[in-house]
N, C-alpha and C positions, 0 to 999 in steps of 0.2 A: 504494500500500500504506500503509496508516494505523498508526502505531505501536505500536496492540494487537495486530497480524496480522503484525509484525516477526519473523522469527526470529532466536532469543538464544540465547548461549553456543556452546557448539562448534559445533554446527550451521551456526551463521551463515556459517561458513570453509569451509563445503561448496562451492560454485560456483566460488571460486577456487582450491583445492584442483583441481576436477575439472578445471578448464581449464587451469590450470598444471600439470600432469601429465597430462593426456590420459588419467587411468583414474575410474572410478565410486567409489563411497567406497567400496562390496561389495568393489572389489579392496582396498582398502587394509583394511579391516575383516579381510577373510579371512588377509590376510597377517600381521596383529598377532595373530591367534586362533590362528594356528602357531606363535607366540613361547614358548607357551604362559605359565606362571607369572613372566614375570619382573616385575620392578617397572616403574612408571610412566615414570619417566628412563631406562631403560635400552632401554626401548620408544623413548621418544623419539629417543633417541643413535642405537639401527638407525636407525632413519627417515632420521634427518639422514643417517649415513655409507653407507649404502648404496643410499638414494634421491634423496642431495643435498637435500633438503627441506627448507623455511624451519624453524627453531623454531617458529612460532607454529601454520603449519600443521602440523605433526608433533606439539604437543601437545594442538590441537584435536581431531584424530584419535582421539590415545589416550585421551584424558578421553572421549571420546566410547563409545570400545570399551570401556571400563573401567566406567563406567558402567550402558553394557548388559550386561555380565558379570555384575554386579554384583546388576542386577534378575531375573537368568534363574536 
């Protein structure tokens, strides 16, 4: 893979995300989209405290969902 065809930013935390928890990002998308309006860190603090979930991967996720929110 050649560094223009790299994937950047949240995205990139997708594959150890999925292996280190055993679920597709769809799950974890669908679960943040029930949070419904909270803020960004407060998203991320569920993650952590109910999913055990690293920080970095917890706010890859949400910058990720937030994002698409954001453009829909």
């Amino acid at each position: 893979m050649t560094d223009s065809h790299k994937v950047k930013g949240p995205a990139s935390y997708f594959p150890s995300i999925e292996k280190k928890y055993g679920q597709p990002i769809s799950h974890w998308t669908s679960l943040l989209q029930a949070l419904g309006d909270r803020k960004h860190m407060e998203m991320v603090a569920w993650l952590k405290a109910e999913h055990q979930m690293g920080h970095g991967h917890a706010n890859a996720l949400v910058a990720h969902h937030l994002a698409r929110a954001k453009r829909a």
